[in-house]
C-alpha positions in Angstrom: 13.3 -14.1 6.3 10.8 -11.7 4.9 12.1 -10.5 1.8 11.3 -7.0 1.9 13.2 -6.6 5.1 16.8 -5.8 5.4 19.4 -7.7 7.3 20.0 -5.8 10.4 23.2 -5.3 12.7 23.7 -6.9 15.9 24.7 -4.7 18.4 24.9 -6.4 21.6 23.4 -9.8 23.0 22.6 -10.2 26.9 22.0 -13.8 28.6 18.7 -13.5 31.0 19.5 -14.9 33.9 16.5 -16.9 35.9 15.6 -17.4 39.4 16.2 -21.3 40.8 12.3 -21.5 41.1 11.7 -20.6 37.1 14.6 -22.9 36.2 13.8 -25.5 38.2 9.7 -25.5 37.3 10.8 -25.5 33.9 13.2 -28.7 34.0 10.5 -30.1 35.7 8.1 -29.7 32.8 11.2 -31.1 30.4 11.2 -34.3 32.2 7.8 -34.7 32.3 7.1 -33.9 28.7 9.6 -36.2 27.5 8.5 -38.9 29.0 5.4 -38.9 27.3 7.5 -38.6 24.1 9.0 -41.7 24.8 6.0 -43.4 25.9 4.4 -42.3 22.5 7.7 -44.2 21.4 8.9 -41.1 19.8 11.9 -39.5 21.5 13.4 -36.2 20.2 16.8 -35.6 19.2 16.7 -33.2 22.4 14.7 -33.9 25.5 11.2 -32.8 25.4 11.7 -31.7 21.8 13.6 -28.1 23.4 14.0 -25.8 20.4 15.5 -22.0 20.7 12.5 -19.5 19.0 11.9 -15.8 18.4 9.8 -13.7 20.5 9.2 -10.2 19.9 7.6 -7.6 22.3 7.1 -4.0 23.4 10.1 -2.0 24.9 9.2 1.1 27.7 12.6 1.8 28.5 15.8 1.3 27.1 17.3 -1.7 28.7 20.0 -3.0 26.4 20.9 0.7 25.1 24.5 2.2 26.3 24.8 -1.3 28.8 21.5 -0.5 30.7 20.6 -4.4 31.9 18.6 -3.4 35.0 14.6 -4.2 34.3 12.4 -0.9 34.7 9.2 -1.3 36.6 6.9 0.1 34.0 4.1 -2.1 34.0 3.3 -1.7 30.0 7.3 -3.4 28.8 6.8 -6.2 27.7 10.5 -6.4 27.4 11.2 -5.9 31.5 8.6 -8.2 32.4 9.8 -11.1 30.6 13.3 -10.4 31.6 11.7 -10.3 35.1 8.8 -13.2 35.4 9.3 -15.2 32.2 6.5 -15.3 29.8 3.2 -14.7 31.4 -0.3 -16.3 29.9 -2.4 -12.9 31.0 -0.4 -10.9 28.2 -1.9 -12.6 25.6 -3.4 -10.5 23.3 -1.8 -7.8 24.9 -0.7 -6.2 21.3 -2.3 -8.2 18.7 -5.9 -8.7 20.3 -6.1 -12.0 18.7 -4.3 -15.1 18.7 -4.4 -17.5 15.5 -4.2 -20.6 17.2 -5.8 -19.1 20.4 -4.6 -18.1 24.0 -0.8 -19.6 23.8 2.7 -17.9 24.2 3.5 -17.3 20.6 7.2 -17.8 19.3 8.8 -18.6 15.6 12.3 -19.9 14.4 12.3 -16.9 11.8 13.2 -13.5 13.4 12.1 -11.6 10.7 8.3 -12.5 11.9 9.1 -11.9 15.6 10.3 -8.4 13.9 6.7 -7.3 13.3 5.7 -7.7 17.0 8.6 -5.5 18.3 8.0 -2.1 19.5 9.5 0.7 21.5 7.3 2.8 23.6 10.5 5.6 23.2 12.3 7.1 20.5 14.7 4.5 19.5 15.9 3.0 16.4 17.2 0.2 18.3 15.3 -2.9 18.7 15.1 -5.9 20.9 13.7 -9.5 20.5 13.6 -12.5 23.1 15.7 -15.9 22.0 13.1 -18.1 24.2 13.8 -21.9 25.0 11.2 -23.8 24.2 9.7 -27.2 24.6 7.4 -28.2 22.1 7.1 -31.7 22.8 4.7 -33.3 20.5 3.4 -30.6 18.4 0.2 -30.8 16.3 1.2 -29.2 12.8 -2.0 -26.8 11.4 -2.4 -25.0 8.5 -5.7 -23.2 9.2 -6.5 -20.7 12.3 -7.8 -22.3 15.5 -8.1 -19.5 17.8 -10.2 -21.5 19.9 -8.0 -23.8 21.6 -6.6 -22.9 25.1 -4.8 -25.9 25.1 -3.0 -28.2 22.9 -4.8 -30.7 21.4 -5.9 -34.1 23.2 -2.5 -36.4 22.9 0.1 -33.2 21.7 2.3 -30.9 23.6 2.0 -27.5 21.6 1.1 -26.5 18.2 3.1 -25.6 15.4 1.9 -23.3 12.6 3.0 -24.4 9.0 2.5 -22.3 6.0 1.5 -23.5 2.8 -0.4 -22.3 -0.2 -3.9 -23.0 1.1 -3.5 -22.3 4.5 -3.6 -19.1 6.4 -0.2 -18.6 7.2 2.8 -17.0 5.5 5.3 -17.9 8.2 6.0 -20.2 11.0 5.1 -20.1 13.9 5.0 -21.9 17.3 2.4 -22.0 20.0 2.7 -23.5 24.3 -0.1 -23.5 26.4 1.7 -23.8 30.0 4.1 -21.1 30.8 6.6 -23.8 32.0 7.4 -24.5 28.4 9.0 -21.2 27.6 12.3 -20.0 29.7 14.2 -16.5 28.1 17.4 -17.4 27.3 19.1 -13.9 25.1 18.3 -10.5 24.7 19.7 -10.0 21.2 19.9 -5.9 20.3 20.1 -4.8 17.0 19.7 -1.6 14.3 17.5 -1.5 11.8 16.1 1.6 9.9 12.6 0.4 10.2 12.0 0.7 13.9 8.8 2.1 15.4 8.2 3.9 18.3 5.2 5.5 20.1 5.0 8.3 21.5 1.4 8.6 22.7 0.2 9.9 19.2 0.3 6.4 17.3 3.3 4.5 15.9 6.1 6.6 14.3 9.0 4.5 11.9 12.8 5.6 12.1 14.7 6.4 9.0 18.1 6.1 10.2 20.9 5.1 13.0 24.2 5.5 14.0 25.1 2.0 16.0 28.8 3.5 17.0 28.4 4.3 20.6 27.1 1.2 21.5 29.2 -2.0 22.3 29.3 -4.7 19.6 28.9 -8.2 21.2 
């Protein structure tokens, strides 16, 4: 966790429920990816390598707030559409304009770091990030940016972002190529006095919250 960041409260957690055709495309690309991991003679403790990570987004509306779990239509939440569609490769660099390891679906196992990405497009000091399963298959480990690749590497299933001293990152961080690899699994709510908004006029930062009239999960 970054250490300048407090530890936020939870207020509620939703399960995203997907359609047959995204859960079934995305089983399909399980299978398939671990059975090159056995081939490679290097089977993971879970099939295909499946990990939960972080994913952290803009939010239009306020799906989540007061038990509001209908998606808005507003083109511009990230949020909504994920909820929707799953993750979709023609976002990338939506937010950030950049990727470091290149045109992926971006996702970390610290939450803290999804934090940074997280946005409301309304006044809201509550916040939202995505628990994404993922499946990272054989993952090529790098240090230093690479934010030319469109793909894994030749013989690897996605990339995986390791900081160290020399390299470039701070933080963890995973990368998938194919959007089969990444499913939405929670919607986990929380509070925290350093949620930004925008409201048209550049991004504004909250100071404080009352959490009490929504439901605790």
């Amino acid at each position: 966790m970054h250490p300048e960041k407090e530890v936020p409260d939870i207020t509620d957690i939703y399960v995203i429920l997907q359609t047959n055709a995204l859960t079934d495309s995305y089983e399909e690309y399980l299978r398939r990816v671990d059975r090159g991991l056995r081939l490679l003679l290097q089977p993971a403790n879970n099939p295909g390598n499946e990990t939960y990570r972080w994913h952290g987004t803009s939010r239009a509306c306020q799906i989540g707030e007061l038990g509001i779990t209908k998606p808005c239509i507003n083109s511009e939440c990230g949020v909504c559409g994920i909820i929707k569609t799953s993750f979709d490769l023609k976002c990338y660099g939506k937010a950030t304009k950049w990727g470091r390891f290149g045109k992926g679906i971006y996702t970390t196992d610290i939450s803290s770091k999804s934090d940074d990405y997280v946005l409301n497009q309304h006044k809201s000091f509550t916040k939202a990030l995505v628990l994404a399963s993922v499946v990272l298959g054989h993952p090529k480990k790098l240090r230093f940016n690479s934010d030319h690749l469109v793909e894994p590497p030749g013989g690897y299933d996605s990339v995986i972002g390791e900081p160290s001293e020399e390299g470039d990152l701070r933080y963890s961080e995973s990368v998938v190529y194919d959007e089969d690899a990444i499913r939405p699994v929670y919607l986990v709510m929380y509070s925290s006095a350093s949620a930004k908004w925008s409201d048209g006029q550049g991004v504004q930062e909250g100071t404080t919250f009352d959490v009490t009239s929504l439901r605790n999960s």
